[in-house]
C-alpha positions as CSV (number, residue, x, y, z in Angstrom):
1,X,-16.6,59.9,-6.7
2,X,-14.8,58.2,-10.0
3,X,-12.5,61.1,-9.9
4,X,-11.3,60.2,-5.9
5,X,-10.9,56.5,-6.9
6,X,-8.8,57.2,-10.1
7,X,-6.5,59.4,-7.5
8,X,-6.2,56.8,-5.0
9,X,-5.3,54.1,-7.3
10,X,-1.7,54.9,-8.2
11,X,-1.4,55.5,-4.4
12,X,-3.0,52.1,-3.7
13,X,-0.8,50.1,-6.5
14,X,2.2,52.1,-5.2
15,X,1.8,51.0,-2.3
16,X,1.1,47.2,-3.0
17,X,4.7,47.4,-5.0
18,X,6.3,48.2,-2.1
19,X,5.5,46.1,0.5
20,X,5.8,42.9,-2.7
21,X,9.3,44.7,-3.0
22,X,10.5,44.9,0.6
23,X,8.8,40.9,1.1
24,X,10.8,39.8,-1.4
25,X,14.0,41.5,-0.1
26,X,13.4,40.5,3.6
27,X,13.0,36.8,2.2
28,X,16.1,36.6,0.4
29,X,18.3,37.8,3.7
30,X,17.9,34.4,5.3
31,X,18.7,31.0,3.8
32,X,15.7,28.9,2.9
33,X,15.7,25.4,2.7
34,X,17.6,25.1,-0.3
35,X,20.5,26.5,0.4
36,X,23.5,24.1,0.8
37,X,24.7,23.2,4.1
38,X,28.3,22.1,5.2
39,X,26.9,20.0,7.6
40,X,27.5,16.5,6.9
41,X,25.5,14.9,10.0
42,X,22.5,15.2,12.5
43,X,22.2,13.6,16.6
44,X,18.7,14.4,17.7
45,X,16.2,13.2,20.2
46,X,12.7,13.3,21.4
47,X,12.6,15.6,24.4
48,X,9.1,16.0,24.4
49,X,8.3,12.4,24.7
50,X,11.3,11.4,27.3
51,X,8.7,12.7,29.4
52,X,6.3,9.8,29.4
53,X,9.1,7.5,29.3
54,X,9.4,7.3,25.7
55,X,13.1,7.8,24.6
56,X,14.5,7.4,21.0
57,X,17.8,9.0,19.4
58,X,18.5,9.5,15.9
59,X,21.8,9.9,14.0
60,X,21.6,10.7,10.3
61,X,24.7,11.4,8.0
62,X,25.1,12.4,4.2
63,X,25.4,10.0,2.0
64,X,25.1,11.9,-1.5
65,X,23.4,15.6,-2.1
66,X,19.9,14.3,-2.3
67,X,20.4,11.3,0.4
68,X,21.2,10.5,3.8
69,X,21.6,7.2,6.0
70,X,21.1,6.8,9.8
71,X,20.4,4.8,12.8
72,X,17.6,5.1,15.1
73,X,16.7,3.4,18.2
74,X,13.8,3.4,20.9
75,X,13.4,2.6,24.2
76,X,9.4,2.3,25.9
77,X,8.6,0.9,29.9
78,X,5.6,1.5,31.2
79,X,3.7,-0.6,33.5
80,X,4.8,-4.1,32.6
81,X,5.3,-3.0,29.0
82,X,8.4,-3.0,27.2
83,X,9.7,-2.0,23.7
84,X,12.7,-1.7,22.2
85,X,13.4,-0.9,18.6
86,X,16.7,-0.5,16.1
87,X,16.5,1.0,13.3
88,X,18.5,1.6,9.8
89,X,17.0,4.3,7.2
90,X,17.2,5.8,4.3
91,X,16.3,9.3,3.1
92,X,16.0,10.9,0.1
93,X,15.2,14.9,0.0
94,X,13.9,15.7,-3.5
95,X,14.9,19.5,-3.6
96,X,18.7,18.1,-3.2
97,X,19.8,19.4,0.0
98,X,19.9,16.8,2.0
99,X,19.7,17.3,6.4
100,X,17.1,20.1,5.5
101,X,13.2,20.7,3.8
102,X,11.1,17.6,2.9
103,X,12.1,14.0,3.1
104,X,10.6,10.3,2.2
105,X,12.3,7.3,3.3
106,X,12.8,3.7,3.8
107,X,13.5,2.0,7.4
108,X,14.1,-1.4,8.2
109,X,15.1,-2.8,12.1
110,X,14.4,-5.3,14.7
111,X,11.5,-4.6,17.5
112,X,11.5,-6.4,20.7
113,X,8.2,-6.5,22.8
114,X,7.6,-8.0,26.4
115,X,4.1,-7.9,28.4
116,X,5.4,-8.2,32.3
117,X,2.3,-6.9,34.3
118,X,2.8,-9.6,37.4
119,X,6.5,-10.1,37.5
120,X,6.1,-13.8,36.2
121,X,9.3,-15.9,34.5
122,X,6.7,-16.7,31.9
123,X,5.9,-13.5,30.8
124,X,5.3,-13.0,26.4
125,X,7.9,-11.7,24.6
126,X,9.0,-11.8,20.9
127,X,10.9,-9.9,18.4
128,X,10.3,-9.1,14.8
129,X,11.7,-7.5,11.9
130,X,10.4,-4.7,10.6
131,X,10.4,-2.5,7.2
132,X,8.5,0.9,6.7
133,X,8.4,4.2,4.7
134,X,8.4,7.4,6.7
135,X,8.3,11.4,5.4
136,X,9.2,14.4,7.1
137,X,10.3,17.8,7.2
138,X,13.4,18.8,8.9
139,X,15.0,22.5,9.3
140,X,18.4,23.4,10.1
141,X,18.3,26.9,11.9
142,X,20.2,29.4,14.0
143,X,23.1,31.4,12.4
144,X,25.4,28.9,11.7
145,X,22.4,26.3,10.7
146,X,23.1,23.8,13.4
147,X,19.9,23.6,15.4
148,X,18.2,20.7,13.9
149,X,14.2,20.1,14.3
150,X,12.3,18.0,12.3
151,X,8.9,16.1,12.3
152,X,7.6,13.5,10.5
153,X,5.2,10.3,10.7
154,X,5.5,6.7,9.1
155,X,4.3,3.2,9.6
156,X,6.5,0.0,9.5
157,X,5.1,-3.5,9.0
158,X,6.2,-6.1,11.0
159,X,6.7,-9.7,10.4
160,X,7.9,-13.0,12.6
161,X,7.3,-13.5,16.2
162,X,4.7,-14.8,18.0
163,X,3.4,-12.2,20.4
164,X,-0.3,-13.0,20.4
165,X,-2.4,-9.5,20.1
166,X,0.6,-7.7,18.3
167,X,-0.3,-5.2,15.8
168,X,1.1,-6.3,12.4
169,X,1.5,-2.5,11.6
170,X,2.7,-0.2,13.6
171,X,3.0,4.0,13.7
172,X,6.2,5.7,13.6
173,X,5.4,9.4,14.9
174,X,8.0,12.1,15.3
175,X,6.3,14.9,17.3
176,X,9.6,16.7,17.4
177,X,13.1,15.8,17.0
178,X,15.9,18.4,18.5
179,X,19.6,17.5,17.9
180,X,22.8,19.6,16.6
181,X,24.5,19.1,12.8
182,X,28.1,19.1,12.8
């Protein structure tokens, strides 16, 4: 029995080398997130939530190697509810490709809320300013790397206005974002 293991185990570590071997080779063919792009900005939306009436856009451009800017602004209705948000951010990707792997950022922007549930002309409305972090991950895919999807979550604290019953903190949630680099 020692003498059939000591056979099989060149077989069994010549065989572990090549599939290590042809893993690393099939990994190298395609660009990984580290690899410069020439892209220097980003448009993407939400399509998943334009279905319940939530819509935002996104634009982000390249500000240095590591950073980007952007806009961002939101649009929300439903049943008496309205929101509306804009947006200015900041990101910084820490592996220095910036439109592509993992990102943490700054956001500040104005948010407008109004509660209209009986069609009155006194209906609560206010509007604050907020500031907030949010991190991410966004790839850039397809052959010419100008599919963009990302996700990513945040929070932003808001301050002024005098909605009673507003949250002083809200979420910012990216399910999925879907745009085009150019």
């Amino acid at each position: 029995m020692v003498r059939t293991i000591r056979r099989r185990c060149p077989l069994v570590l010549f065989v572990m080398l090549q599939v290590l071997a042809g893993a690393g080779a099939a990994s190298a063919q395609s660009p990984g997130a580290n690899a410069p792009v020439d892209h220097q900005q980003i448009l993407s939306v939400n399509p998943i939530t334009s279905m319940f009436k939530i819509f935002n856009a996104e634009y982000e451009r390249k500000l240095t190697p590591a950073t980007t800017w952007g806009a961002e602004g939101s649009f929300l209705n439903i049943g008496g509810f309205d929101y509306r948000s804009a947006n200015v951010l900041v990101r910084f990707y820490p592996q220095r490709v910036a439109l592509t792997g993992f990102f943490i950022g700054g956001r500040a922007g104005v948010h407008h809320v109004a509660v209209d549930v009986d069609n009155s002309v006194d209906a609560p409305s206010a509007s604050f300013f907020g500031a907030g972090i949010d991190i991410g991950y966004s790839w850039l895919l397809g052959p010419k790397r100008n599919v963009g999807v990302s996700v990513g979550l945040g929070a932003e604290r808001l301050f002024g206005g005098t909605l009673s019953g507003a949250a002083l903190t809200i979420p910012s949630l990216r399910l999925v974002n879907i745009g085009i680099a150019f």
